[in-house]
N, C-alpha and C positions, 0 to 999 in steps of 0.2 A: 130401626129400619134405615137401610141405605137410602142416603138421599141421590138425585142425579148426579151434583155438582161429587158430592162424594166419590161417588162410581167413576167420574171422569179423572179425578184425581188421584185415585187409586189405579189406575189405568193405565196414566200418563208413567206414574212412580213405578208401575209394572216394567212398560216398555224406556224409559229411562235405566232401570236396573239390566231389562235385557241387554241392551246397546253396550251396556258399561262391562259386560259380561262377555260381552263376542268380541271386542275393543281389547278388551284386556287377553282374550284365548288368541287371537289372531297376533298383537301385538311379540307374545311369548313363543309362539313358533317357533321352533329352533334350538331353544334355549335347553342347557345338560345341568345335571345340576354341582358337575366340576368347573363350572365357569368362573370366571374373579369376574364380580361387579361391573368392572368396566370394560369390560369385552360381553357382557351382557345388555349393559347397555346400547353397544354398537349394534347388534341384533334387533334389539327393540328397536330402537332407532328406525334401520334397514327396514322391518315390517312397518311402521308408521308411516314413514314417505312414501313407500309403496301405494298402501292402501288412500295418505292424500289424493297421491296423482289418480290412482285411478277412480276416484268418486269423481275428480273433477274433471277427466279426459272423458267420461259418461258424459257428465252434462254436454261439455263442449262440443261431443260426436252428436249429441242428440240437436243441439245447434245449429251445429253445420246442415243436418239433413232438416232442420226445418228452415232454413234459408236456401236449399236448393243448389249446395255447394258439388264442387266434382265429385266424381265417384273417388277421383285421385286423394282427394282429403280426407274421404272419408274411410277407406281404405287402410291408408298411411293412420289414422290415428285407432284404429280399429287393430293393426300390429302393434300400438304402441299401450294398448291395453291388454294387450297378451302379454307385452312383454314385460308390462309392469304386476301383473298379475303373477310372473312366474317367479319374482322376487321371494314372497313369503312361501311357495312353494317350493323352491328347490332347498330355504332354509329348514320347512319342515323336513326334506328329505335329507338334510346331511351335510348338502353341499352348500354349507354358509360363504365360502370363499365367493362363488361363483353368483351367488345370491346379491352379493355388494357390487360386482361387477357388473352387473346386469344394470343394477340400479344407479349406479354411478356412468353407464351409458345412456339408461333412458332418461336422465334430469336434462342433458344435452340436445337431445332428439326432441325431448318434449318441447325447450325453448323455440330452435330450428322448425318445429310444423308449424307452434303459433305463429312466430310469428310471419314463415313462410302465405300460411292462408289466409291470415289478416292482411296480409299485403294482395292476395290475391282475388279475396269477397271484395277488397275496398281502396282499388287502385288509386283514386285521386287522394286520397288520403295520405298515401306517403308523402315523404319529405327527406331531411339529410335527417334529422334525429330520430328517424327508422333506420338509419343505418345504423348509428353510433351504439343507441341505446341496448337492443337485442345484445351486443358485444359485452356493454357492460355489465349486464345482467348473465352473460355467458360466464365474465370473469368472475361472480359472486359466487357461479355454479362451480368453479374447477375446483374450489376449495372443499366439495363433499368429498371427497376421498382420502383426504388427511384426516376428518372427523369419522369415516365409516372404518377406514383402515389403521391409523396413525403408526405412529413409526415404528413399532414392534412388528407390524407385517411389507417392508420397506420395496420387498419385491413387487408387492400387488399394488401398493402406493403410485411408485412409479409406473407400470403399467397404465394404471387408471389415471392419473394426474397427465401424463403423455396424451395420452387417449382425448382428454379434455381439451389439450393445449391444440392438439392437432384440430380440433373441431373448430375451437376459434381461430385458426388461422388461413382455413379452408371453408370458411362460413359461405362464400358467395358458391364455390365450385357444390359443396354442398347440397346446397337451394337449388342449386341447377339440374343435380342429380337426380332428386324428387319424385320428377315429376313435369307433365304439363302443365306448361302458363306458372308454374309456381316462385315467387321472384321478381315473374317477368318488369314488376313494376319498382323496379330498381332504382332508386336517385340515382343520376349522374354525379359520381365523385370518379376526381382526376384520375387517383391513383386507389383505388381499393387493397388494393395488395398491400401497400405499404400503410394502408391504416389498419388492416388487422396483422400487421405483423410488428407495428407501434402497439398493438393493444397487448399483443403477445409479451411485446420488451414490460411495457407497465403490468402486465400479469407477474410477470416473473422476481421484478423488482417489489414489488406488494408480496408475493407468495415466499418468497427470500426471508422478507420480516415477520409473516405470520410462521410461517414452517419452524421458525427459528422458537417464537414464543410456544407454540403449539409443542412442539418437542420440551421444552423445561417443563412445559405443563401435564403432560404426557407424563415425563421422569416423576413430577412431585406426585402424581395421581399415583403410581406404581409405588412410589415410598409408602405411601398415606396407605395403600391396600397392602402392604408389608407390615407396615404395624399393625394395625386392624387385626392382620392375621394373626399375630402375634400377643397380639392382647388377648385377640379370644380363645389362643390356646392358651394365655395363661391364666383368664379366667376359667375356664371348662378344668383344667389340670386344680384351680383352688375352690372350685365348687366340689369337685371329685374326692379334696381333701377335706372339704366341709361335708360332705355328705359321710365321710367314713367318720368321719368327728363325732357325728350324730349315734353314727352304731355304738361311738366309744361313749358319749353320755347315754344310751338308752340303760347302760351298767346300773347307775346310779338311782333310776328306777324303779320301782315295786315290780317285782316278777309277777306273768299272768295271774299263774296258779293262786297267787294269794288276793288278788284283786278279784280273780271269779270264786274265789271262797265268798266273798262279802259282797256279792253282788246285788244280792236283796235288800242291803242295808247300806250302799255307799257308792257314793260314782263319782267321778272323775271328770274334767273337764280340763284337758291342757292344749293350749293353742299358742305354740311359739312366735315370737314377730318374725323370727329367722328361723335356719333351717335349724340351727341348735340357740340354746336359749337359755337364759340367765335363771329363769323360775325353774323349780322341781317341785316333786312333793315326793313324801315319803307317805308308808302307810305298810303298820309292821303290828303280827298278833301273835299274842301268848296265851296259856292256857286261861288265864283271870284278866289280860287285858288286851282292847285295841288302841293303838296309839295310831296320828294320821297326821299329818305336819305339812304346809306350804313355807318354802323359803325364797325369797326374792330376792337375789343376789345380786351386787351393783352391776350395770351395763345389761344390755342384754347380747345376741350374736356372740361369735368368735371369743369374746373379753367375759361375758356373761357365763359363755359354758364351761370355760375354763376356771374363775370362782364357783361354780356350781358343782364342778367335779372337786374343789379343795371344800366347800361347806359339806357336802356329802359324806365326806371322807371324815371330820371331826365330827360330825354326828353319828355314826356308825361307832367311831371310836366311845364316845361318850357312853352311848347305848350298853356298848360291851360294860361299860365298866360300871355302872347304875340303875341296870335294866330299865323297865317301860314305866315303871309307877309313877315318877314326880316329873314330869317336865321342866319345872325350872331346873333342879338338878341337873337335867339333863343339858339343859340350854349352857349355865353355868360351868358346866366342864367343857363343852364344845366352845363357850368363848374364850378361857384359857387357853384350851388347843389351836384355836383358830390363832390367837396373839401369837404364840409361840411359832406357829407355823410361818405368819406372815414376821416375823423379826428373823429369819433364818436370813430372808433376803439380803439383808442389811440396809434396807432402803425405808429409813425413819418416815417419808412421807407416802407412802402408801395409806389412801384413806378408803380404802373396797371393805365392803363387810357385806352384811345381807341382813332383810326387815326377815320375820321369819315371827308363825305361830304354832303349837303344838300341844294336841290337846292327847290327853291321854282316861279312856273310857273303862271304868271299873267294870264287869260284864258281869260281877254277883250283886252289886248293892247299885247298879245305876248312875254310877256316881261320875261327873265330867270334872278333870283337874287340870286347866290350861294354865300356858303361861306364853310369854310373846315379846316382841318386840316391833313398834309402830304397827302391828297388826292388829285386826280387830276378828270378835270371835260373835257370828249370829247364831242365836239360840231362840227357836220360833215354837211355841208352845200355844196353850187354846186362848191364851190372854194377849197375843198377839208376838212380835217381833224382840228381844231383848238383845241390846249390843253391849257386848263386856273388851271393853278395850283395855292393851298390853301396854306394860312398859314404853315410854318413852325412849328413843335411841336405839340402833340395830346392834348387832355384832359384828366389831369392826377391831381397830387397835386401839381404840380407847383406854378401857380398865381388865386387863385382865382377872381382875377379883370383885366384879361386878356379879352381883345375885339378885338373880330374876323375883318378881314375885307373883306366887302363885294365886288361883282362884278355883272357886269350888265350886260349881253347879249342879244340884239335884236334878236328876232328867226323869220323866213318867213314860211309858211305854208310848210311843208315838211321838214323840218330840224332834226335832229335828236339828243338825248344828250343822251350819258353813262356815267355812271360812275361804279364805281366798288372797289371792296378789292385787296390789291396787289397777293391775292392768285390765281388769273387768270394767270395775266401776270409773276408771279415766277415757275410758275407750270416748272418741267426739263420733258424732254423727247425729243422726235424726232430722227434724227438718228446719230447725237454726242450728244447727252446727253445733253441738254443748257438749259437752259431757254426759255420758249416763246420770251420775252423782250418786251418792248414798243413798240417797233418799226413793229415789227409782228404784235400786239396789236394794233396798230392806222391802219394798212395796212391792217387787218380784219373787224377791223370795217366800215372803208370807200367801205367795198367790201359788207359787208352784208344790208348797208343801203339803198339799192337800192330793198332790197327785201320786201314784206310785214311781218309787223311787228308779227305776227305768226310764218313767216319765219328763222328770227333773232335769236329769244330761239333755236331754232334749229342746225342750223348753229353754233353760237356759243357751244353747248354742245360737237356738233359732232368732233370741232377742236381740242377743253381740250381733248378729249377721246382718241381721234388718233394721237394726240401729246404727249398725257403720256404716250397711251400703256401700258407697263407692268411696268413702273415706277408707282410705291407708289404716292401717292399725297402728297405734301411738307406740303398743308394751307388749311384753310378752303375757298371756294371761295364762293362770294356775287355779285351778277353782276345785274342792273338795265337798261334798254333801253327804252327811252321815245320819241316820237314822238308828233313834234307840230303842 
């Protein structure tokens, strides 16, 4: 049961998300999606200050009328919430240009009413740094139009930077224009003129140095969104080449038709770390035998597929030349081939091979005849788990006259054999970070063998999944399950 304090908190996290929701919808207003980055920004930007000013021209309107201010104040800032209002509106409608323009007038207007009415609610209050200050806070304000506009729209710039400059230099005429009584409580300074038109000289001298940096920065932003763009066409262009990569190792493959032949007796489990991947497996049937093989080729991605497409190729050849019966045999002419292959290079330090087990299944006498390297081969029968490990060292350019040795398992109807790539049982996750390890590894398999073999792919996926969680995956993994 919900508790109170719950209910409030779940409540609060409600209308927190809504906020963040209408925040972000209003914010985007405007926004195509042929825009570059930084001209979308300006947009955001544009609807944000909008939406500041008029939360707080709210409050301040609701101020004035509860202090009993003129109708002139409140009037005046009653347009000045329409017109800030109209900001994220006319961006919704199209006209962005005219949108910055607006808002790049009301920052100035907004200054002008405060602090026209503050001088007006609270005459004895002025002094000379009512004069100065509103100015210099004027001058902080001309500078939005280089950040809403900057120098790629140069016309509107100027317009609006004009616009600004005119405002501060006509500050008192301004205030005058307003409105009743608004001003009226003016400091006496000698010459006002000639102080906003000194403020104008230091506006322009300050605006000289920032325009100047603002512009390189401007340039280096438009560089930095040129390569950007250019990176990401040229990753999309080598994903696109990795992706046809992939159709090109799907080749190497077991065709459907032969994998839904043995569907009741054998399943598959291959989960690349990339889109193409260093592990394969094979899995090839004759009249008297099935043969089913994982090979784990150095590197995985890009470097991995590409060994995977050269192991593939020497074991095909192999096959041709000493059918399915003996796996080491088989193994054994594929690492000659493989030697031969990689010496064509002429690059003596090439050290790629691949770990690789294959077992081959007598289908009249029951009889399992593997043979391997750094692989290991589980064979889970009513007496529990049994691990028959391969050769030490993979096929590589080591010894091209290197002879596998074989092993012989009797299997009874119901018996079961995996094998698999180390990328299962290395996989980290769970909830100290570990490794699966072997040992979890032979304690799932003997747990899932009991299940129908449908079942198994299954199971097995589900364990890798919720045992990485939000761990990364380390390898590419290759997993085979056969049933006798």
């Amino acid at each position: 049961m919900i508790t109170s304090t719950e209910q409030t908190t779940v409540s609060k996290n409600a209308l927190a998300a809504w906020f963040q929701e209408v925040w972000k919808t209003v914010s985007e207003l405007g926004l195509k999606k042929e825009d570059t980055p930084y001209f979308s920004r300006k947009i955001v930007l544009t609807n944000q200050v909008a939406v500041i000013i008029f939360i707080v021209v709210i409050f301040m309107t609701v101020g004035f009328v509860a202090t009993s201010a003129s109708m002139t104040s409140i009037n005046w800032f009653l347009t000045l919430l329409v017109v800030v209002w109209a900001v994220p509106f006319f961006n919704f409608l199209g006209n962005r240009i005219l949108s910055r323009h607006i808002l790049s007038t009301a920052l100035p207007l907004f200054s002008v009413l405060f602090v026209a009415h503050i001088r007006a609610i609270a005459p004895e209050t002025v002094h000379e740094a009512s004069f100065y200050i509103p100015r210099y806070f004027q001058i902080s304000l001309s500078f939005i139009p280089v950040i809403l506009f900057g120098f790629e729209e140069r016309k509107h710039l100027f317009i609006s930077f004009t616009l600004n400059v005119l405002t501060l230099l006509f500050y008192n005429e301004i205030l005058a224009a307003m409105g009743a009584g608004l001003g009226a409580a003016e400091p006496i300074i000698k010459d006002p003129f000639f102080v906003s038109l000194s403020s104008v000289l230091g506006l322009t001298i300050v605006s000289a140095g920032y325009l100047f940096l603002n512009k390189m920065n401007s340039e280096y932003e438009l560089q930095i969104e040129g390569l950007l763009y250019k990176t990401e066409t040229q990753n999309r262009s080598m994903q696109d080449a990795i992706n046809y990569a992939k159709n090109i190792q799907q080749v190497v493959l077991p065709k459907d038709n032969v994998l839904a032949k043995l569907q009741e007796r054998l399943f598959v489990m291959y989960r690349p770390l990339h889109t193409v991947s260093g592990d394969f497996y094979m899995v090839e049937e004759s009249v008297n035998h099935i043969v089913f093989s994982v090979i784990d080729c150095t590197g995985h991605g890009v470097p991995g597929a590409f060994m995977s497409i050269l192991a593939s190729s020497v074991l095909q050849r192999s096959i041709a030349l000493v059918g399915y019966k003996n796996p080491e045999v088989i193994m054994n002419n594929a690492n000659r081939l493989f030697h031969e292959d990689l010496s064509r290079s002429g690059n003596p330090d090439i050290q790629d091979g691949m770990d690789m087990v294959m077992c081959s299944f007598d289908k009249r006498t029951n009889e399992l005849r593997l043979a391997g390297a750094n692989l290991s081969v589980y064979v889970v029968t009513e007496a529990g788990v049994a691990e028959y490990r391969t050769d030490k060292g993979g096929i590589s350019m080591g010894n091209p006259t290197r002879n596998f040795n074989p092993t012989n398992v009797k299997l009874e109807r119901g018996n079961h054999v995996y094998i698999s790539s180390d990328g299962y049982y290395d996989q980290f996750g769970g909830n100290r970070d570990k490794r699966i390890g072997k040992r979890s590894y032979r304690e799932k398999l003997e747990a899932i063998s009991k299940l129908p073999i449908k079942d198994q792919q299954e199971h097995m996926v589900s364990f890798f999944d919720t045992w990485k969680g939000d761990s990364f995956q380390v390898d590419d993994v290759c997993m085979i399950g056969f049933r006798c």
